[in-house]
C-alpha positions as CSV (number, residue, x, y, z in Angstrom):
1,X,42.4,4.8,38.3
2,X,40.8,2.0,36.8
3,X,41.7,0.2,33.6
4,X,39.4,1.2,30.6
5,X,36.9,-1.8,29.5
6,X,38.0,-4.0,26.4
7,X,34.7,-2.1,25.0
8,X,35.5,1.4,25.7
9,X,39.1,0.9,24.2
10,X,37.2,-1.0,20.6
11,X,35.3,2.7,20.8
12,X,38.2,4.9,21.4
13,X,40.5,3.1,18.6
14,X,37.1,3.3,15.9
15,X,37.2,6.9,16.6
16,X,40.6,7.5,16.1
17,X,40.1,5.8,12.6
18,X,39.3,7.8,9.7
19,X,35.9,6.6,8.5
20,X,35.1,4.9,5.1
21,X,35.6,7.0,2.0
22,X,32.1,7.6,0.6
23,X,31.3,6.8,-2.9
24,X,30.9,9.4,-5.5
25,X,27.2,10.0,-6.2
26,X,26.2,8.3,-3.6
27,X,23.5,10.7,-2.7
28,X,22.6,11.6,-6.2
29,X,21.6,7.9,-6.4
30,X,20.4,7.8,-2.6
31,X,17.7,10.7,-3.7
32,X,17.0,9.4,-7.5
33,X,15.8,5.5,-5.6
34,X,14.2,7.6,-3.0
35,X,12.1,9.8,-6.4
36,X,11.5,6.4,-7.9
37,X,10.2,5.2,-4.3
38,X,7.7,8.3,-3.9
39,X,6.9,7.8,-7.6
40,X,6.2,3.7,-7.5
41,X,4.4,4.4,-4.0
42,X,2.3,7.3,-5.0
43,X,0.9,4.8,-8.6
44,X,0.0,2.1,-6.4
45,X,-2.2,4.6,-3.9
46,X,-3.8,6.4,-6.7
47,X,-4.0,2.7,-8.5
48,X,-6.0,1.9,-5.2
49,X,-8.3,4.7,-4.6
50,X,-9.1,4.0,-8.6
51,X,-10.5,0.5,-7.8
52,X,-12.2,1.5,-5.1
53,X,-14.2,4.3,-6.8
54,X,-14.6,2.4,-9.8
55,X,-15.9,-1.0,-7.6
56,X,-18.2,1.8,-5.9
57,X,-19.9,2.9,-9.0
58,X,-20.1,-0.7,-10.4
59,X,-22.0,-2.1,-7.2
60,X,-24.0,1.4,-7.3
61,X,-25.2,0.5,-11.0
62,X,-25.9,-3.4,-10.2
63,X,-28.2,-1.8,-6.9
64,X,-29.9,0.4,-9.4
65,X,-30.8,-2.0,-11.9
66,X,-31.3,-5.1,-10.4
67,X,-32.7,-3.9,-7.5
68,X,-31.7,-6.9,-4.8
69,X,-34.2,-5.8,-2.0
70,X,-37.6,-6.7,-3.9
71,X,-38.9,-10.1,-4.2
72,X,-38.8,-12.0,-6.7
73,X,-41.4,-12.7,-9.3
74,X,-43.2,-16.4,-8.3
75,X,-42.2,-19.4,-10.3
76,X,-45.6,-20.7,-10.3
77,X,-49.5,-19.0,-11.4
78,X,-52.0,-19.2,-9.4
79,X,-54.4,-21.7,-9.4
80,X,-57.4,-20.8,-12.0
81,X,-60.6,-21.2,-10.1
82,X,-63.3,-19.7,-12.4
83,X,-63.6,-23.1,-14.8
């Protein structure tokens, strides 16, 4: 039989251990930061789909009255030929 690795014999004595005492409330507070989490991350989407819709409707309005794809009016008249 083989002698057991320096490694195997670190896992056997942490299992033989008892393991950390938990905290009290530790999930309470583990699922009230995971609320505020949802909460905080759900603000930010709805924050987001708010500036896009609102950017929407703003560029819609500037199409609508300033109407980009016609040309300009001249800078200049025309010569007057008729004097």
């Amino acid at each position: 039989m083989t002698r057991p690795s320096r490694m195997e014999i670190e896992v056997r004595r942490m299992l033989e251990t008892r393991p950390a005492p938990i905290p009290a409330g530790l999930s309470l507070r583990a699922a009230a930061r995971g609320a505020r989490l949802l909460r905080r991350r759900r603000v930010v989407r709805g924050s987001g789909w708010l500036l896009l819709v609102a950017l929407v409707l703003v560029f819609t309005v500037w199409m609508a009255v300033a109407q980009p794809w016609d040309m300009p009016p001249a800078k200049t008249t025309p010569p007057v030929d008729d004097w």
